[in-house]
C-alpha positions in Angstrom: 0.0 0.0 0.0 1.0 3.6 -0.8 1.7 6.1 1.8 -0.6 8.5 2.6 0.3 12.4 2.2 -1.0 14.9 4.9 -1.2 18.4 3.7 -0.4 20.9 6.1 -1.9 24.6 5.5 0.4 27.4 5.7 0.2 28.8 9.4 -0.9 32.1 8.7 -4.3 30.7 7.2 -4.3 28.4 10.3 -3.5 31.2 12.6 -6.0 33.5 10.6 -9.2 30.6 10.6 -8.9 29.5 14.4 -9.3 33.7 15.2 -12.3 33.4 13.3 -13.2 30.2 15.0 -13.1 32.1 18.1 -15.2 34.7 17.0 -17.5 32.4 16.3 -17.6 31.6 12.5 -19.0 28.2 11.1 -17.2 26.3 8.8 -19.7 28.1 5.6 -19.1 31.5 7.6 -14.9 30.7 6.9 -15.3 29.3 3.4 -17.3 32.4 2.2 -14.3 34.7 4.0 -11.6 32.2 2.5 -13.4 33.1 -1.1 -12.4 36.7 -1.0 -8.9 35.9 -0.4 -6.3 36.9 -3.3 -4.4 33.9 -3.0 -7.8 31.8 -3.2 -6.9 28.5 -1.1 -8.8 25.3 -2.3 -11.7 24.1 0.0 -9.2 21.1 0.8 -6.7 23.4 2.3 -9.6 25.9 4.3 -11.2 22.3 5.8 -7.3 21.3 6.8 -7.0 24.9 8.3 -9.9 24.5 10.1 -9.4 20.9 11.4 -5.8 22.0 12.2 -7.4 25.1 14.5 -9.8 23.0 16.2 -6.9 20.8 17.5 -5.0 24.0 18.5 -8.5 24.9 20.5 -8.9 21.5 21.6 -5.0 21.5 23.3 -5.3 25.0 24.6 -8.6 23.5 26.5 -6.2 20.5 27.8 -4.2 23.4 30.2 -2.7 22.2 33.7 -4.0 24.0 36.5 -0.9 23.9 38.3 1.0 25.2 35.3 -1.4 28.2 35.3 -0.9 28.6 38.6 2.8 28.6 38.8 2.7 31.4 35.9 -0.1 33.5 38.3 2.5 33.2 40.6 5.8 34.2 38.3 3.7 36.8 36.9 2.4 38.3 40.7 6.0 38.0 41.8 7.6 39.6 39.0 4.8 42.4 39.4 5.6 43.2 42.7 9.4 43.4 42.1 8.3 46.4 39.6 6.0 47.8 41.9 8.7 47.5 44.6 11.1 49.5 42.1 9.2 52.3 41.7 8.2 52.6 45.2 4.5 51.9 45.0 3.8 50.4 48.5 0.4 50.2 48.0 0.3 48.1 44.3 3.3 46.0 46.7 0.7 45.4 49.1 -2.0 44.4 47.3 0.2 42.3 45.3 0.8 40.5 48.2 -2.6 40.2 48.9 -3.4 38.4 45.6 -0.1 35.9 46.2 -1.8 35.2 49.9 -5.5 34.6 48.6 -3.8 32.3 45.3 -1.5 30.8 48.1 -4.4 30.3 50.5 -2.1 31.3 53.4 -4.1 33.0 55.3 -6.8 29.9 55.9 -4.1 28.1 56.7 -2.1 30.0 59.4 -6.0 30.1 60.6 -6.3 26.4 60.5 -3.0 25.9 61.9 -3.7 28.1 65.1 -7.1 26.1 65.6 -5.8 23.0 65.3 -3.0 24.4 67.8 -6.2 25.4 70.3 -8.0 22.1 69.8 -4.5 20.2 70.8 -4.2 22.3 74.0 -7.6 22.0 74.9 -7.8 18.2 74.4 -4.0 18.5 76.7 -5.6 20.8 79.3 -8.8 18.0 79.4 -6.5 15.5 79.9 -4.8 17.0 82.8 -8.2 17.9 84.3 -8.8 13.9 84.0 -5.9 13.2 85.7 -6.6 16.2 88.2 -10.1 14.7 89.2 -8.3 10.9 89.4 -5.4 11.7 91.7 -5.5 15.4 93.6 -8.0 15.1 96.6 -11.8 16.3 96.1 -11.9 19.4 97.7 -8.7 20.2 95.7 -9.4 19.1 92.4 -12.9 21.0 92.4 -11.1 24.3 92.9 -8.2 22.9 90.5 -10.7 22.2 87.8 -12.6 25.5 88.4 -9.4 27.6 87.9 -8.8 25.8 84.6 -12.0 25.9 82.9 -11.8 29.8 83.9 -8.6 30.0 82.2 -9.8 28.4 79.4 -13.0 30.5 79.3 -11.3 34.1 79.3 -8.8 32.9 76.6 -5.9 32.2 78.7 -5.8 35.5 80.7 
């Protein structure tokens, strides 16, 4: 059997037909625009154009989160060293602010610290336990009072 030969349109009529794809035209919409052309490309070479653009659409759709992550992040860092070289605080600071939201920081220095407060409560409950087990019962009551007082006003 013979090989078969792909023809592969010029870019420029690629790059040109998936715009037009993205503006919405239909295949008859591109064909009628590709008939006004000087250089008049054969149907073949529009329909390879246009198959060739829908797999350029198709991969752009296939984008890794991550990866456009990491460039949110190149591109916020790389603003703020601008904005940090012309002295604009402010744009600096609510650079930051974008990098903390993307980076989810700030829920979880949050979560951090409550899981720190759960672990010293479910510690401090513990102790009260042991309190109630081994200190004598007219101690322990005024043991376990001071500590559920602490705990109440925050540790003051």
């Amino acid at each position: 059997m013979g090989e078969i030969e792909l023809y592969t349109p010029p870019p420029e009529l690629v790059a040109k037909v998936l715009s037009l794809s993205r503006d919405g035209l239909t295949r008859t919409q591109i064909h009628g625009w590709a008939e006004d052309l000087p250089e008049k490309p054969t149907k073949e070479a529009i329909d390879a154009a246009i198959a060739q653009s829908a797999i350029e659409l198709a991969s752009a759709g296939n984008i890794s989160s991550d990866v456009e992550a990491g460039r949110s992040i190149a591109r916020l860092h790389d603003l703020y060293a601008r904005l940090h070289q012309t002295g604009d605080l402010r744009g600096c600071l609510s650079v930051q602010k974008e990098l903390t939201r993307m980076l989810g920081l700030a829920n979880s220095a949050s979560k951090h610290q409550s899981r720190k407060v759960e672990a010293m409560k479910r510690t401090a409950m513990r102790i009260v336990d042991i309190a109630e087990r081994y200190i004598p019962k007219s101690k322990a009551t005024q043991f376990i009072e001071e500590i559920r007082e602490c705990f109440e006003s925050g540790g003051a």
